[in-house]
C-alpha positions in Angstrom: 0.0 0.0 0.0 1.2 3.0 -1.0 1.8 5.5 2.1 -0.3 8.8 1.8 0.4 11.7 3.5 -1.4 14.9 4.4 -4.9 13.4 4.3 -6.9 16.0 6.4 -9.8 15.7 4.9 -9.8 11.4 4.8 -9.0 11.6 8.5 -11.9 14.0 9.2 -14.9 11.4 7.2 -13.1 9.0 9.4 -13.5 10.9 12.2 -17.0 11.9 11.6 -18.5 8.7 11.0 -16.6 7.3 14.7 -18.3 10.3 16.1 -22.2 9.6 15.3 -21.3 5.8 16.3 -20.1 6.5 19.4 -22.8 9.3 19.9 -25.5 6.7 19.5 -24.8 3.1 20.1 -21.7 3.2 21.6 -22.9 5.8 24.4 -25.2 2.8 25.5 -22.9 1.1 27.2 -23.1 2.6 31.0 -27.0 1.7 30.4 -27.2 -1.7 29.0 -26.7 -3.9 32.0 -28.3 -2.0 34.5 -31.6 -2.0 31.9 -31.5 -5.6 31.1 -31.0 -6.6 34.5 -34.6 -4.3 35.2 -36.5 -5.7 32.1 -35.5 -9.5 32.5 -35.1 -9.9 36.5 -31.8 -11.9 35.5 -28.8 -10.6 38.0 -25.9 -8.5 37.2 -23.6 -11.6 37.0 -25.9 -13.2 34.1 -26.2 -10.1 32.1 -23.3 -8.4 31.9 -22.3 -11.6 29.6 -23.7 -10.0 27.0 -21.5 -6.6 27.3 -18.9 -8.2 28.1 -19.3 -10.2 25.2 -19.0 -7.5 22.8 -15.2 -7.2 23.7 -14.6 -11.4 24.5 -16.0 -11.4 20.7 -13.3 -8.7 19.9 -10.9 -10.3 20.9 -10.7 -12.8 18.4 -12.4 -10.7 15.2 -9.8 -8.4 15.3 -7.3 -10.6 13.9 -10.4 -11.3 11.2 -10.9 -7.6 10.8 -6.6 -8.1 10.0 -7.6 -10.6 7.7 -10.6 -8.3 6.2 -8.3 -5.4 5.4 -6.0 -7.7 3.3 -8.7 -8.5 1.3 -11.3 -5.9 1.6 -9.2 -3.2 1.9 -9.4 -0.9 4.9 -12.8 1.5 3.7 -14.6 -1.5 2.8 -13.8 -3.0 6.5 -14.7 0.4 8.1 -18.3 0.6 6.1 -18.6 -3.4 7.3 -17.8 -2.8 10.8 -20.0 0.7 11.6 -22.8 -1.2 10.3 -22.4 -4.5 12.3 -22.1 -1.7 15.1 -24.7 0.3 14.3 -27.4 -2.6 14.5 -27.1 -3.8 17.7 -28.9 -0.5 19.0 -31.9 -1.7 16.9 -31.7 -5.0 18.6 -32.1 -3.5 21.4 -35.3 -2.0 20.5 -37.7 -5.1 19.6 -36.3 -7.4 22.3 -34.4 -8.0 25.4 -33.8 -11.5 25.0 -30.3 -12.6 26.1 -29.7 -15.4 23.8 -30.4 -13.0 20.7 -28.4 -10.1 22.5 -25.3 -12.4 23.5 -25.8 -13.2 19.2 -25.9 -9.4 18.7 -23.4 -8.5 20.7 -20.7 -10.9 18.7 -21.9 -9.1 15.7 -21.0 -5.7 17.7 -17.7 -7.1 19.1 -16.6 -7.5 15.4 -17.8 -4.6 14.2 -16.0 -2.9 16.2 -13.2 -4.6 16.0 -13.2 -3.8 12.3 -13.2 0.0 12.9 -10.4 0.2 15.1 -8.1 -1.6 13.0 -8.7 -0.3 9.8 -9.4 2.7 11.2 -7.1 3.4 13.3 -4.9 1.8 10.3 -6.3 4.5 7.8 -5.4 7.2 10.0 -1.6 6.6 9.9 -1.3 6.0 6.8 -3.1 9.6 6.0 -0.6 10.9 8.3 3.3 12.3 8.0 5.4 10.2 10.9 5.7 13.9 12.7 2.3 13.6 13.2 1.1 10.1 14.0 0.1 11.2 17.8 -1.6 13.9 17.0 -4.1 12.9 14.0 -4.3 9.6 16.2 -5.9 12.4 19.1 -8.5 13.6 16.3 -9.9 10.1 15.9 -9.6 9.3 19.8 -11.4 12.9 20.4 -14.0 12.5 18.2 -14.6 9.3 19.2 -14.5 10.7 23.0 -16.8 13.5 22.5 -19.3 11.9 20.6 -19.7 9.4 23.7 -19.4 11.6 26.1 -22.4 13.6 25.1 -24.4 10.5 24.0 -24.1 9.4 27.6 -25.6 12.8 28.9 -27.9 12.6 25.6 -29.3 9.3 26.2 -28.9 9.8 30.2 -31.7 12.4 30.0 -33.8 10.6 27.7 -33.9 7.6 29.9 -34.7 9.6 32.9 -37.2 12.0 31.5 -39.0 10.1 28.8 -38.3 6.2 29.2 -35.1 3.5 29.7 -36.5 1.8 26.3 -36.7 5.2 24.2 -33.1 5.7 24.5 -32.2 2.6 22.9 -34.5 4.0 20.0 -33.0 7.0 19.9 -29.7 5.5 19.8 -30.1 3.7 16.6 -31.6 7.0 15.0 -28.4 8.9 16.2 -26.0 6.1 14.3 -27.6 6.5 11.1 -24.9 9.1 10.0 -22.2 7.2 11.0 -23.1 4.4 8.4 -23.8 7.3 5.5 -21.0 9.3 6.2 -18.8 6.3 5.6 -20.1 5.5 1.9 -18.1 9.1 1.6 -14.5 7.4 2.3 -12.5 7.8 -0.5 -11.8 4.5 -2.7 -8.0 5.5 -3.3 -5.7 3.6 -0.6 -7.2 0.5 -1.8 -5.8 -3.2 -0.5 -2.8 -3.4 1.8 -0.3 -5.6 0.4 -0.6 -9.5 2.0 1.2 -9.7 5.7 1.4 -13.1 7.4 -0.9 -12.5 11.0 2.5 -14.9 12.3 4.8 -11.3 11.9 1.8 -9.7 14.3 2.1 -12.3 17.0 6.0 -12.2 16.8 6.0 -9.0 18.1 3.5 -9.6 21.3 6.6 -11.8 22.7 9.1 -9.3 22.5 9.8 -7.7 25.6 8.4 -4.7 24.6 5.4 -6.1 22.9 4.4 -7.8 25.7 5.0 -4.7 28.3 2.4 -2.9 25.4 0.1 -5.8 25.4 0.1 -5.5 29.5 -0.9 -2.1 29.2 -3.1 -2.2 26.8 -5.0 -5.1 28.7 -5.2 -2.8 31.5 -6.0 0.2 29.9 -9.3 -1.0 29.0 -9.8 -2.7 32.4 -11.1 1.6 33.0 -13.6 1.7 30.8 -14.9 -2.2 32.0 -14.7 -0.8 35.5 -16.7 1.8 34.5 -19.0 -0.1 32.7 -19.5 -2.6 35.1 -18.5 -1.7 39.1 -18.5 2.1 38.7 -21.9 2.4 37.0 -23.2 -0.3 39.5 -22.4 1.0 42.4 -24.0 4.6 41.5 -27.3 2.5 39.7 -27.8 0.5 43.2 -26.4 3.3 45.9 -29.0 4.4 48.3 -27.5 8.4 48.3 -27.7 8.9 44.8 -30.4 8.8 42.4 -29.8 5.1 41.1 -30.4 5.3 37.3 -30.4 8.5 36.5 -27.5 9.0 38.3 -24.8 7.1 36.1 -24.8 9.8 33.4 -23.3 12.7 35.9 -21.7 10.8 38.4 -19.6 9.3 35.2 -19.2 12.0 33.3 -15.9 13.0 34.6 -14.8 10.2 32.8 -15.9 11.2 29.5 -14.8 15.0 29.5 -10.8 13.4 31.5 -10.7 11.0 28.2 -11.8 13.5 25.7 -9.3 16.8 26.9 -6.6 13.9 27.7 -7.0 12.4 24.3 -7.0 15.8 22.6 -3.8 16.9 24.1 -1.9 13.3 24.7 -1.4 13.4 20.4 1.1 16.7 20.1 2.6 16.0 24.0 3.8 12.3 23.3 4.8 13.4 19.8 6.9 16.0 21.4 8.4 14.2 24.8 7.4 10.4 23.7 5.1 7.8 24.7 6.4 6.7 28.0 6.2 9.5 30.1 2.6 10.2 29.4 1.8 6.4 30.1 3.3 6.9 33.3 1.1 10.0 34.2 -1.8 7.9 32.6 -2.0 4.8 34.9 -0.5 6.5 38.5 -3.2 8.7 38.1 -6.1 6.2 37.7 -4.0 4.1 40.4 -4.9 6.6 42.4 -8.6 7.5 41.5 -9.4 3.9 41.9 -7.5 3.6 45.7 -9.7 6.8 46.8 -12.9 4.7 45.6 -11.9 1.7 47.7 -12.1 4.0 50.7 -15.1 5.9 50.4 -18.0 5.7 47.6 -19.6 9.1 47.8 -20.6 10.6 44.6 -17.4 13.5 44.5 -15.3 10.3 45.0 -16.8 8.4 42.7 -17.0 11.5 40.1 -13.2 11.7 40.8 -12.4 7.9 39.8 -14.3 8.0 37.0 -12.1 11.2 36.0 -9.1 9.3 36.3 -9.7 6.3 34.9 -10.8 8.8 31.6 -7.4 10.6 32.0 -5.6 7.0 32.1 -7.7 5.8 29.0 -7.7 9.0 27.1 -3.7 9.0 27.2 -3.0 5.4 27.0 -5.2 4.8 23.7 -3.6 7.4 22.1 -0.1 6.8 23.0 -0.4 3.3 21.8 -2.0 4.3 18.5 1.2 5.9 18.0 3.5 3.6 18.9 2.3 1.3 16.5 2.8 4.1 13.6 6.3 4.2 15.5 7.4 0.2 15.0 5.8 -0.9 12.0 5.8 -0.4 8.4 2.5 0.8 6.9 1.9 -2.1 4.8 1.8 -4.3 8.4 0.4 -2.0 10.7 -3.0 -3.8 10.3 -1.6 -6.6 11.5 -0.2 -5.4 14.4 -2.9 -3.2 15.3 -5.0 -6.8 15.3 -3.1 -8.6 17.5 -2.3 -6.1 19.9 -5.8 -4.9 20.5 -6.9 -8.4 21.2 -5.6 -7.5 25.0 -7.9 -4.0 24.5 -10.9 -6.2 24.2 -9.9 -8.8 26.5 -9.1 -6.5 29.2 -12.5 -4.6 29.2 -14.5 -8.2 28.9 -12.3 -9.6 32.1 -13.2 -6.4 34.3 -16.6 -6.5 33.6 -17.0 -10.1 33.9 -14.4 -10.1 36.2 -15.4 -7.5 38.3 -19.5 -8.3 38.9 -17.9 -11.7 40.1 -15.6 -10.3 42.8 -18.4 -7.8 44.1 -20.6 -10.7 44.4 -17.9 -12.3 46.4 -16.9 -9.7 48.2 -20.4 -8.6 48.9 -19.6 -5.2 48.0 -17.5 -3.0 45.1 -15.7 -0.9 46.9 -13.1 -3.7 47.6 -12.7 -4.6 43.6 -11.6 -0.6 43.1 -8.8 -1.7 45.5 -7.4 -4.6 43.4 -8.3 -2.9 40.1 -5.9 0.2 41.9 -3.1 -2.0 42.4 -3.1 -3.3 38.9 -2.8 0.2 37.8 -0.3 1.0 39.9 2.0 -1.8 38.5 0.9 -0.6 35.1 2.2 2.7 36.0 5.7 0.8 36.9 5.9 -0.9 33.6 5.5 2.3 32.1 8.9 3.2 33.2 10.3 -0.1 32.0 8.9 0.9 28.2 10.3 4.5 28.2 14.0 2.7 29.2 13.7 0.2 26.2 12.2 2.7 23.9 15.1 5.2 24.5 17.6 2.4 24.4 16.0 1.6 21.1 16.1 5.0 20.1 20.0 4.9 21.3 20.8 2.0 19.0 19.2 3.3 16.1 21.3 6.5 16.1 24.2 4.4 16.1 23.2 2.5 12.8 20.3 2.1 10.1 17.6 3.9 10.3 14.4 1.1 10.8 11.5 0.5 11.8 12.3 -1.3 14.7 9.5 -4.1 13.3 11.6 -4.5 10.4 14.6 -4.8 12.1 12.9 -7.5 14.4 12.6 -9.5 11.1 16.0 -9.8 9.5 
């Protein structure tokens, strides 16, 4: 595939289209659980299996998304994916049985799947390599804002006119997404064939698996959210149960979106490392302060962090992908690294209902999530070591991709 550079306006359609997606059916996600859990008198542990499979059946379609892009190319995989997406909101709509929404929910989990590797594929190569953190940001923020106001959005419309109208609504509010991605330009076609084996060499390097680590635990945030966090402020006796999730977890939302905006230019300009750092000490500590006390400026505050740790971390990560690899294979290793995104968001959800039934009560499972960030936070200074080592060496010799270099 033949790199292009400078593609402002291709990045923007991109952009656009992940912006009406996440403004409708992905800004459903703080309110699926608690509403199916209402609707079918099932408990939390039964139906959060069918969030949670939305990211188990990422896990394993992003390498088919990989696969997709070979032979679809990437716009073809984007259109696929927003409207595998897109549908589950409709779903939604007509019935709340699990068996047909665990069905749906595959359908979602590789649709979005697709998105995030092409897209986030398309986006670098429309981008010179000055630039890759910060055109990453305009995808990330777009894809922020639009969910951040569809939670508020679709928080108001399930407190003032009905829980089932805002799926409804939801699925009107994605239909842009799906028309604004007919508009993706056709040039860029087909990547050229890469062997998914040259993806899954890299997860066993040292750094690929320190990556893979934080990328597993940087989507343990928005599972926590998901799951515990919205939970806790659904069921709590001092808050307004569900009506409360939108505000109490809307720290989140705006921390991710002015984090995501900003992360692109700063790890462009210092590197990725140090921001990672920030990232997870800062949700290590959000997370720590709701283990002690679950009032609703606590909780407000954890959710902040964990959107400041997710905001940074999915961009920095973006980049550093744009960093190691060739365009021509960056779909491949966009695949298999973002299996650990999925499958860290489907274990803390999963994960997470299980140890607060256990436990009898969330505020314990903030404590261990808390500590995981906080060795996250420690591994962040191992990567910026071997990335400036890296750097070191290459000063000293060729100039490669550090990918390529891993292959010869």
């Amino acid at each position: 595939m033949n790199t292009r550079t400078g593609g402002m306006k291709e990045i923007l359609l991109l952009s656009v289209a992940f912006f009406f997606s996440y403004l409708g059916v992905g800004a459903i996600q703080p309110f699926l659980t608690p509403y199916l859990e209402e609707e079918t008198g099932r408990p939390g542990t039964e139906v959060i299996w069918v969030l949670g499979s939305v990211y188990l059946a990422g896990i394993f379609m992003r390498l088919v998304a990989a696969l997709m892009v070979n032979r679809l190319g990437a716009r073809m995989t984007v259109i696929l994916g927003l409207l595998m997406c897109t549908s589950f909101s409709w779903l939604v709509v007509f019935t709340t049985h699990i068996g047909i929404l665990l069905v749906g929910a595959f359908f979602w989990g590789w649709g979005a799947g697709c998105i995030w590797v092409a897209g986030t594929s398309m986006v670098l190569d429309f981008s010179p390599a000055d630039r890759y953190g910060t055109n990453t940001s305009i995808l990330f923020a777009a894809v922020y804002l639009g969910q951040g106001a569809g939670v508020c959005l679709l928080g108001w419309i399930g407190a003032n006119v009905g829980k089932a109208d805002l799926f409804f609504w939801a699925a009107v509010i994605s239909i842009p997404a799906n028309i604004v991605s007919f508009m993706f330009p056709k040039a860029g076609g087909k990547t050229q064939p890469a062997n998914l084996a040259e993806g899954i060499k890299i997860l066993f390097s040292l750094q690929g698996i320190i990556v893979s680590v934080l990328l597993l635990s940087s989507s343990f945030g928005f599972g926590i959210l998901l799951g515990n966090l919205s939970g806790s402020v659904a069921r709590s006796a001092t808050m307004q149960g569900f009506g409360s999730v939108g505000p109490v977890t809307l720290g989140f939302y705006v921390a991710r979106l002015v984090c995501t905006s900003i992360a692109g230019p700063l790890s462009d300009r210092f590197g990725r490392a140090p921001l990672l750092v920030v990232a997870y000490a800062a949700s290590a500590i959000g997370l720590f302060a709701a283990g002690v006390s679950d009032r609703p400026g606590v909780l407000f505050a954890a959710a902040l962090s964990l959107g400041v740790q997710m905001g940074i971390a999915s961009v920095a990560v973006g980049a550093l992908v744009g960093d190691w690899a060739p365009p021509e294979k960056r779909h491949v290793l966009l695949g298999s690294l973002y299996i650990f995104h999925g499958l860290g968001a489907a274990l803390s959800l999963i994960l997470g209902e299980q140890l607060k039934a256990w436990l009898n009560a969330y505020r314990p499972t903030f404590t261990v999530f808390g500590a995981v960030m906080a060795l996250c936070a420690v591994l962040s200074i191992v990567l910026g070591f071997i990335s400036k080592k890296g750097k070191d060496a290459a000063s000293s010799g060729p100039n490669e991709k550090s990918l390529s270099a891993s292959e010869e």
